[in-house]
N, C-alpha and C positions, 0 to 999 in steps of 0.2 A: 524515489520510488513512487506508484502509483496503487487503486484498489484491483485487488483480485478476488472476484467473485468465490463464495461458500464451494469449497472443493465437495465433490459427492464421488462417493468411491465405492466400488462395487462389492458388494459380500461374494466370497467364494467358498463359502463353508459348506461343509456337504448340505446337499436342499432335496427335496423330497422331487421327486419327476413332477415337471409339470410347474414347478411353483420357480418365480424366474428370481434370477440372481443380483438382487436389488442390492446399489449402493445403503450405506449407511445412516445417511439421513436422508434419503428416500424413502429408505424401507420406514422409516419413525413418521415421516410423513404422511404415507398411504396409511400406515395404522390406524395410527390419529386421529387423521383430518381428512384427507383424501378419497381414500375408499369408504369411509362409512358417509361422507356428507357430499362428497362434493362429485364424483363419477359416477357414473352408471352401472349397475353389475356387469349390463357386455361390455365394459370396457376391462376387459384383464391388466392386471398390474404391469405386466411384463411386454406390454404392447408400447409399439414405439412411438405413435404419435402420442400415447398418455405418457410416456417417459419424457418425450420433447417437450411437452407442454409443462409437466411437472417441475422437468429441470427449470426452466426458464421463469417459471411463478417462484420458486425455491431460490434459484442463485439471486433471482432480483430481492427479494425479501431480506433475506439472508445479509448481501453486502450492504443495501440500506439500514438495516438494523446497524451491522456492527460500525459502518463511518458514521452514521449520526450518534449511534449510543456511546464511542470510545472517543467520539470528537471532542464529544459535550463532555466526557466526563475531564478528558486534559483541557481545552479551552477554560472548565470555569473551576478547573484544582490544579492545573498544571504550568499554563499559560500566562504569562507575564502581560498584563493590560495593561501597564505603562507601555510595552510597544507600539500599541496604537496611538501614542504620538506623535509617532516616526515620520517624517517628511513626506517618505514612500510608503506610507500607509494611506489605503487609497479609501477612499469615499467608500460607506456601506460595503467596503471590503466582506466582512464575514458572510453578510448573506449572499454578496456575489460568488462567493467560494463556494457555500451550499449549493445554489440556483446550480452553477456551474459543473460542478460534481452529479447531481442528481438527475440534472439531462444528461448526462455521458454516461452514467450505470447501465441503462435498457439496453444501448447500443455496443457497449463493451461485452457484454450478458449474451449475445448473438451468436458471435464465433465460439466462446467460450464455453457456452451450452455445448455446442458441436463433440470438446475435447473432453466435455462431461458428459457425454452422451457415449463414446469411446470405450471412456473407463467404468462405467455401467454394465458397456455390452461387454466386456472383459478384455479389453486392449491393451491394455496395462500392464505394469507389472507391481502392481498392489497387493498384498497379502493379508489374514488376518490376525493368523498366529505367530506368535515368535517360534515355536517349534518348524516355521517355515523358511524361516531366515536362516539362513546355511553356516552363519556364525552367531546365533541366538542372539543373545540380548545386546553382546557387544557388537554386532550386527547394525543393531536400532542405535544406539551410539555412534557409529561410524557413518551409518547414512542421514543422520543429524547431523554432523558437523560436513559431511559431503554434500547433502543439500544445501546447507547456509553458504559454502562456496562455490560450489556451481552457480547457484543462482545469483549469487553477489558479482563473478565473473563476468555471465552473460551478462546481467545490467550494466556494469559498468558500461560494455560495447556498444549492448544494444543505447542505451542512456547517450554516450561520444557520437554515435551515428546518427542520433534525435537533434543533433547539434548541428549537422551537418546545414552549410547556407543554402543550399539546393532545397532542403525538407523543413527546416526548423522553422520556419514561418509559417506553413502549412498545419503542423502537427505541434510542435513541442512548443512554441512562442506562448498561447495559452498561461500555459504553468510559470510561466517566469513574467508574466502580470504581477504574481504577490513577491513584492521583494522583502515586505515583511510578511512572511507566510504565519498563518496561524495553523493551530490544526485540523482546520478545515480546508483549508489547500493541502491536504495531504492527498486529496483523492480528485483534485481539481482539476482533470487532465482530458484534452482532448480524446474522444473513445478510440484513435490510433494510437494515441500515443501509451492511454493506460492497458490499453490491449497487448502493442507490444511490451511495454515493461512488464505486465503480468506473464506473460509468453513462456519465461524459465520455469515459472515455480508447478505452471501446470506440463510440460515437457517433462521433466527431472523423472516421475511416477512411469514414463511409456521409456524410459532408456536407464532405468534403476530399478531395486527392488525397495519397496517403502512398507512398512506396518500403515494400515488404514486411519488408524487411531493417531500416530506420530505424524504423519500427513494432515492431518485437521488441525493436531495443535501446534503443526509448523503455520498453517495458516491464519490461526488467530495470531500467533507470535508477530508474523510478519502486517499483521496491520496496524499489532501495535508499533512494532516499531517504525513504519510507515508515517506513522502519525505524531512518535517518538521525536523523529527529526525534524517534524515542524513544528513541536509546542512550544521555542522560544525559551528553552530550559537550557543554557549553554554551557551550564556544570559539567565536567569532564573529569574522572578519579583522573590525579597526574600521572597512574601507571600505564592508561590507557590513551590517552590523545594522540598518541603517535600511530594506535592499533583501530580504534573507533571510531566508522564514520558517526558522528553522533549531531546533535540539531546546529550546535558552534559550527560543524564543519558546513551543513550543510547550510545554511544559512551564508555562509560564506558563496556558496554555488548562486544562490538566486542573487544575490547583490555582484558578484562579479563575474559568473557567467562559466568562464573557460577552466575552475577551480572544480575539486572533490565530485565529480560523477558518482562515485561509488552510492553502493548500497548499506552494508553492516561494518564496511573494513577499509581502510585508507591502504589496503596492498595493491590495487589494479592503478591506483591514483598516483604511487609512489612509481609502478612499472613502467606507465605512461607519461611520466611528466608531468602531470596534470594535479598533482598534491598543494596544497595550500593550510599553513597553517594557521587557524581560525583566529582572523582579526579578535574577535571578541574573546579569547584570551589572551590577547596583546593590550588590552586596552582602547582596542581602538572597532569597538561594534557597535551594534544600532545601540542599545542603553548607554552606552560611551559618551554616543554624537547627542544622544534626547539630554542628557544633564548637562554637556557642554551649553550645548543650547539654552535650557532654561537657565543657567545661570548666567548666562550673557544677555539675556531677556528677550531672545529671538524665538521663544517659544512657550506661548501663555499654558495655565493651571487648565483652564477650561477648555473640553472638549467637544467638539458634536459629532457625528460620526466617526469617531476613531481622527478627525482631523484637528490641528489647532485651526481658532478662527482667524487669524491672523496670518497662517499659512508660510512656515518656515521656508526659506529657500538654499540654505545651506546643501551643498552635497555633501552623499557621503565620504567620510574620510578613507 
C-alpha cells in the first residue's frame, strides 16, 4: 500500500440558496482559517478556482501531517530498531524514506485534487445522514466491510500490474529499495505509483453510496494500516495469519518480490498464486538472519546509520 491524500467530501444537507455545498473539511477550513484570514471577500466560497486551490493547500497539509505524525509515532513505539542492523538496511535509510515520500505527496495531490474537486461539486455518491442510506445503519456496516474489499481487490491487481517488467522499473522499483522497510516507507512511492494504489479507495464513494463521516475514518484506518505493514511488528494472532495481510507478510513482499500483493487480506494472494507464508514465522526472517549473524560474529554491537561497520555480507535466507 501507498499515501492517500485527506478525502474532502461534499455536504449535501439542505443549505440556504446561494451558500455552496462545501465538503466537510472544507467547510471547517474556510470557517476557520480561510475565509476570515487568508481570501478576499470577492472570492466566494463556492468558487472553483478557490475550491482548486483550497483542496490542493488542504490535501497537501492534511497527508503530510498524517505520514509524518503516525510514522513518527510507530517508528519510535512500534518499530523494532534492532532491524536496522539488517544487511539490507541501507545507509540513512529513514530519512531517504521521508526525502522520498515528501517529494512525491505534491505530485500525487494533482490528480487527486481533481477526484476531490468531483466529490465537492456533488459527483459522488456520498451522503450525510444514515436516514439516507436505504438500509440505515446496517447499511454503514455493509459498505465498510465492502469498501475494505473492493479496495483490497483492486490493489492487489492494481499492486500485480506495478510488477509488471515492462513498467516496474519505471514506477514501482522505487518502493522495493527498502527491503527492510520501516514506517516511513509506507508512503515511499513513486507519485504513479502512490497515485494508482490510492485510485480504489477514492473510486469506491462515485460507484457506491458511503456516510461522509465513515469515508474519513475509513481513510485514517487505511494509513494506519498503510503504515501498520511496515513497522516491522510481525506478531500475527495464530487465528489470523492465514486471513491478514499483516507487516510478516508483507515484509515478505519487499525481500522476495513475486510474494502477498495484497492489501488487508491474503484472499486475492491465495486466488492468484501469489501467497507466501511469512518467513518470519517460520524462523527464518530478517530478526532471524540479524542474531544468526551476531552470534556467529559476522555482525558487530555497534552501529552508524542503521549499518554495521564492518558490513555483513550474508544473504538473506
Amino acid at each position: 500500500g501507498c499515501l492517500r491524500p485527506l478525502p474532502l467530501i461534499r455536504e449535501t444537507s439542505n443549505t440556504a440558496a446561494g451558500e455552496s455545498a462545501m465538503d466537510l473539511v472544507l467547510k471547517v477550513a474556510d470557517y476557520h482559517v480561510l475565509t476570515p484570514y487568508v481570501y478576499p471577500e470577492s472570492w466566494p466560497e463556492d468558487g472553483a478556482l478557490r475550491q482548486i486551490i483550497s483542496l490542493l493547500v488542504v490535501t497537501n497539509l492534511g497527508a503530510a501531517v498524517l505520514y509524518l505524525g503516525l510514522g513518527a509515532l510507530s517508528y519510535y513505539f512500534i518499530f523494532d530498531h534492532n532491524l536496522m542492523k539488517h544487511p539490507h538496511f541501507l545507509e540513512n535509510q529513514v530519512w531517504r524514506e521521508i526525502k522520498y515520500a515528501m517529494s512525491s505527496l505534491p505530485w500525487i495531490s494533482i490528480p487527486t485534487v481533481a477526484l476531490f474537486f468531483a466529490e465537492v461539486r456533488g459527483y459522488s455518491k456520498l451522503y450525510d445522514n444514515v436516514s439516507d442510506s436505504p438500509l440505515g445503519w446496517s447499511g454503514l456496516f455493509l459498505s465498510m466491510i465492502s469498501f475494505l474489499f473492493f479496495t483490497d481487490m483492486c490493489i492487489y491487481w492494481i499492486h500485480r500490474f506495478l510488477h509488471h517488467k515492462l513498467i516496474y522499473k519505471m514506477f514501482h522499483k522505487p518502493h522495493h529499495i527498502w527491503k527492510i522497510p520501516t514506517p516511513f516507507a509506507s508512503h515511499a512511492f513513486h507519485p504513479v505509483d502512490g497515485f494508482l494504489q490510492g485510485l480504489p479507495y477514492h473510486i469506491y464513494p462515485f460507484l457506491f453510496p458511503l456516510h461522509k463521516v465513515l469515508y474519513l475514518a475509513l481513510y485514517v484506518f487505511v494509513n494506519i494500516w498503510t503504515i501498520s505493514i511496515h513497522d516491522g511488528d510481525y506478531r500475527v494472532p495464530s487465528g489470523l495469519i492465514s486471513v491478514i495481510n499483516g507487516s510478516a507478510h508483507h515484509t515478505d513482499h519487499h525481500l522476495f518480490f513475486d510474494y502477498n500483493y495484497g492489501q488487508y487480506f491474503t484472499l486475492w494472494d491465495r486466488l492468484g498464486g501469489s501467497y507466501r507464508h511469512p518467513s518470519a514465522l517460520m524462523g527464518k526472517g530478517p530478526m532471524d538472519l540479524i542474531r544468526k549473524l551476531q552470534v556467529e560474529g559476522k555482525l558487530g554491537k555497534e552501529q552508524v546509520n542503521g549499518h554495521d561497520q564492518r558490513r555483513a555480507t550474508c544473504k538473506e535466507e
